[in-house]
C-alpha positions as CSV (number, residue, x, y, z in Angstrom):
1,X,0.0,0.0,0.0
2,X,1.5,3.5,-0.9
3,X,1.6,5.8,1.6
4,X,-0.4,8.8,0.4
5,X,-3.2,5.6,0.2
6,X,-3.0,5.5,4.3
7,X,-3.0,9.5,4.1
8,X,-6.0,9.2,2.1
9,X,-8.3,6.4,4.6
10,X,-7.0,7.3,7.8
11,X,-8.2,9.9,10.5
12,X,-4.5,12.2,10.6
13,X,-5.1,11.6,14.4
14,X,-4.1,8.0,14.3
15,X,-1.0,8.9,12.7
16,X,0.7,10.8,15.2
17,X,3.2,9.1,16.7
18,X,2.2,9.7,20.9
19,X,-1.3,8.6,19.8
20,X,0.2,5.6,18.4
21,X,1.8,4.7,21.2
22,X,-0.9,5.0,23.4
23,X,-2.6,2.6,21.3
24,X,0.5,0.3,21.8
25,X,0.4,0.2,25.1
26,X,-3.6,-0.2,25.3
27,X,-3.1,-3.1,23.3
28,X,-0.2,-4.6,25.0
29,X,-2.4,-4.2,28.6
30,X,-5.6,-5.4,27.4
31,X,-5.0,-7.1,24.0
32,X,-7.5,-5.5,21.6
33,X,-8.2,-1.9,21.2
34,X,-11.4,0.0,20.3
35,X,-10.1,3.3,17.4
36,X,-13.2,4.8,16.7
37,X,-13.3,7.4,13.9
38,X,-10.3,4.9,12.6
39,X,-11.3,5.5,8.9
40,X,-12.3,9.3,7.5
41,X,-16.1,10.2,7.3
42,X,-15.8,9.8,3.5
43,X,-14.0,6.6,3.1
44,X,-16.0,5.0,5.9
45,X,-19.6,6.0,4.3
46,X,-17.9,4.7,1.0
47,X,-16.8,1.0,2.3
48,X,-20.4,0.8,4.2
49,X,-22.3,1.7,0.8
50,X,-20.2,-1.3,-1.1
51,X,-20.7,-4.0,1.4
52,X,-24.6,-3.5,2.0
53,X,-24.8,-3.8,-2.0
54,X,-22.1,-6.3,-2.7
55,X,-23.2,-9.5,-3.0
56,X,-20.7,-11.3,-0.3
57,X,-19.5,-14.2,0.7
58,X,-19.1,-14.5,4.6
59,X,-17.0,-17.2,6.5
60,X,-14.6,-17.3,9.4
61,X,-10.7,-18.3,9.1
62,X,-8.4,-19.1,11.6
63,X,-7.4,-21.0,13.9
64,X,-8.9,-21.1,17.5
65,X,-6.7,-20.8,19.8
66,X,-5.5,-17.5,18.6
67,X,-8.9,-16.8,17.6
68,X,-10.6,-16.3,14.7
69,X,-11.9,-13.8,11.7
70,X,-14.6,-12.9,9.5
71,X,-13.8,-12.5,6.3
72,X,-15.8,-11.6,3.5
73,X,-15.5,-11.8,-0.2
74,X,-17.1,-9.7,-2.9
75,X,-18.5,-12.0,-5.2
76,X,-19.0,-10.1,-8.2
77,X,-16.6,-9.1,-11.7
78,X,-17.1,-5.8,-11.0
79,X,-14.2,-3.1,-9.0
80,X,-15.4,-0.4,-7.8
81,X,-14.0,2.9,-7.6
82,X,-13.4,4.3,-4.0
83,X,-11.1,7.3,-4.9
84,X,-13.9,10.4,-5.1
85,X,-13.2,10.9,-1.7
């Protein structure tokens, strides 16, 4: 991923380097973190839009122990363009 992509999809907040470590150290205390507003307004809205209309595949990966995912896939021909933001 280029960098002016993660410039593009992420709230600038997230980015700065003693919010980053706060996050480390959240996650190293209570392994998982909650980063709300993670993704800008625009992006966010965008993603949302293509997954309620995509017609998706759904299944969970992984193994147990270190628990598991959700993945989805689009199953469809068609990209989409996510760059008018």
């Amino acid at each position: 991923m280029q960098e002016e992509m993660v410039y593009e999809w992420l709230n600038p907040v997230y980015l700065k380097p003693d919010v980053q470590e706060q996050i480390r150290e959240k996650f190293e205390a209570d392994s998982e973190i909650e980063l709300q507003g993670f993704l800008k307004v625009c992006k966010f809205t965008i993603l949302v839009i293509i997954l309620v209309f995509a017609t998706l595949t759904v299944f969970v990966t992984g193994r147990p122990q270190f628990g598991s995912m959700v993945m989805a896939l689009r199953m469809s021909p068609k990209l989409l363009c996510i760059e008018s933001c």
